[in-house]
N, C-alpha and C positions, 0 to 999 in steps of 0.2 A: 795168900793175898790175891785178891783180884787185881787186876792190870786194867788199865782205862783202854791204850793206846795200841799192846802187843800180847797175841794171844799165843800161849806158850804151850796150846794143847799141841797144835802144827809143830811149832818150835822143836818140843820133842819128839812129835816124830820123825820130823827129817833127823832129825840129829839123835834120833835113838836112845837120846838122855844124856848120851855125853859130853860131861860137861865140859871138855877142851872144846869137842866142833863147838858147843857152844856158845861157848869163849870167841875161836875164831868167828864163825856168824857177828857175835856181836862188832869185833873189832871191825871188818872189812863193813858192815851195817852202819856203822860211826864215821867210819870215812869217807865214805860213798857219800855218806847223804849231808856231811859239810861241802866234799866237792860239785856234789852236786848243782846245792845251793849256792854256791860261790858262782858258779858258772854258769846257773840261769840267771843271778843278778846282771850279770856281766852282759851276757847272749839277750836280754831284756835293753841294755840300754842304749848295744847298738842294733837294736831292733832286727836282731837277726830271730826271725820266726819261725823257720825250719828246724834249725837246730837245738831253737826252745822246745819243739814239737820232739825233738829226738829226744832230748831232756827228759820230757816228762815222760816218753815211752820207759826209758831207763830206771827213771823214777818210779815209775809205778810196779816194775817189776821186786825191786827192794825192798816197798814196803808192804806189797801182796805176801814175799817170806815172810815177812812181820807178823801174819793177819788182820792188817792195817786196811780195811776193805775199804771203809767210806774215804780213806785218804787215797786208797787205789782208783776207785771212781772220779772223785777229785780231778786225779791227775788224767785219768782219760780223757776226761772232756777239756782238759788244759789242752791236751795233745791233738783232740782234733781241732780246735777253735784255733790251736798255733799252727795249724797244717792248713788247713783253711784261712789264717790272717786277720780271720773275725775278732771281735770284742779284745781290743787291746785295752783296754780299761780295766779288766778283770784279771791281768795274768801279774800284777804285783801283788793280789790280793793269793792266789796260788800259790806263788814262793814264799809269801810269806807262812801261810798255814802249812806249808812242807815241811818248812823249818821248824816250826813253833811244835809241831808234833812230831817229827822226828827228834828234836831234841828231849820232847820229852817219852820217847819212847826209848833211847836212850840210856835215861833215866830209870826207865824202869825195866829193862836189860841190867845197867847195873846191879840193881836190887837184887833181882834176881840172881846173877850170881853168884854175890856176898854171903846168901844165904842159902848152896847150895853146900 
């Protein structure tokens, strides 16, 4: 099956096929990226912008193991525009697409899996 979100050519290689690392990967992938999001909603509404900028740096590492690139890019430019303080207008639209494709990448970590 092809994956929209997570490219599991990478996947395997760090993890050599095996399917526990890639089990583990997934689970600490799932958590991370609710806490994540939990805590840039949060770090977003007391306008704290550094730490959003730390956020996304974090974030963007998580989803680079993914092969999650354009959500990797995404999140760079979160990270400099939240370290620079610029375009506050734009960084709900950010967490939200973090979310929205981490959980469905997720989703297809699952799958995968199921069907390993």
């Amino acid at each position: 099956m092809d994956y929209k979100f997570i490219k599991m050519d990478y996947l395997n290689s760090v993890s050599e096929g095996d399917p526990e690392i890639i089990r583990e990967i997934l689970l600490i992938f799932k958590d991370q990226a609710v806490e994540i999001s939990d805590e840039m909603n949060l770090r977003l509404s007391e306008k704290d912008y550094p730490l959003l900028a730390f956020l996304a740096h974090k974030a963007k590492s998580s989803v680079a193991i993914m092969g999650m690139d354009d959500l990797a890019a995404l999140l760079k430019t979160f990270e400099i525009q939240a370290k620079e303080g610029n375009d506050h207008e734009l960084y709900k639209s950010y967490i939200t697409r973090f979310k929205a494709d981490t959980d469905e990448a997720v989703k297809e970590l699952e799958h995968y899996m199921n069907n390993l």
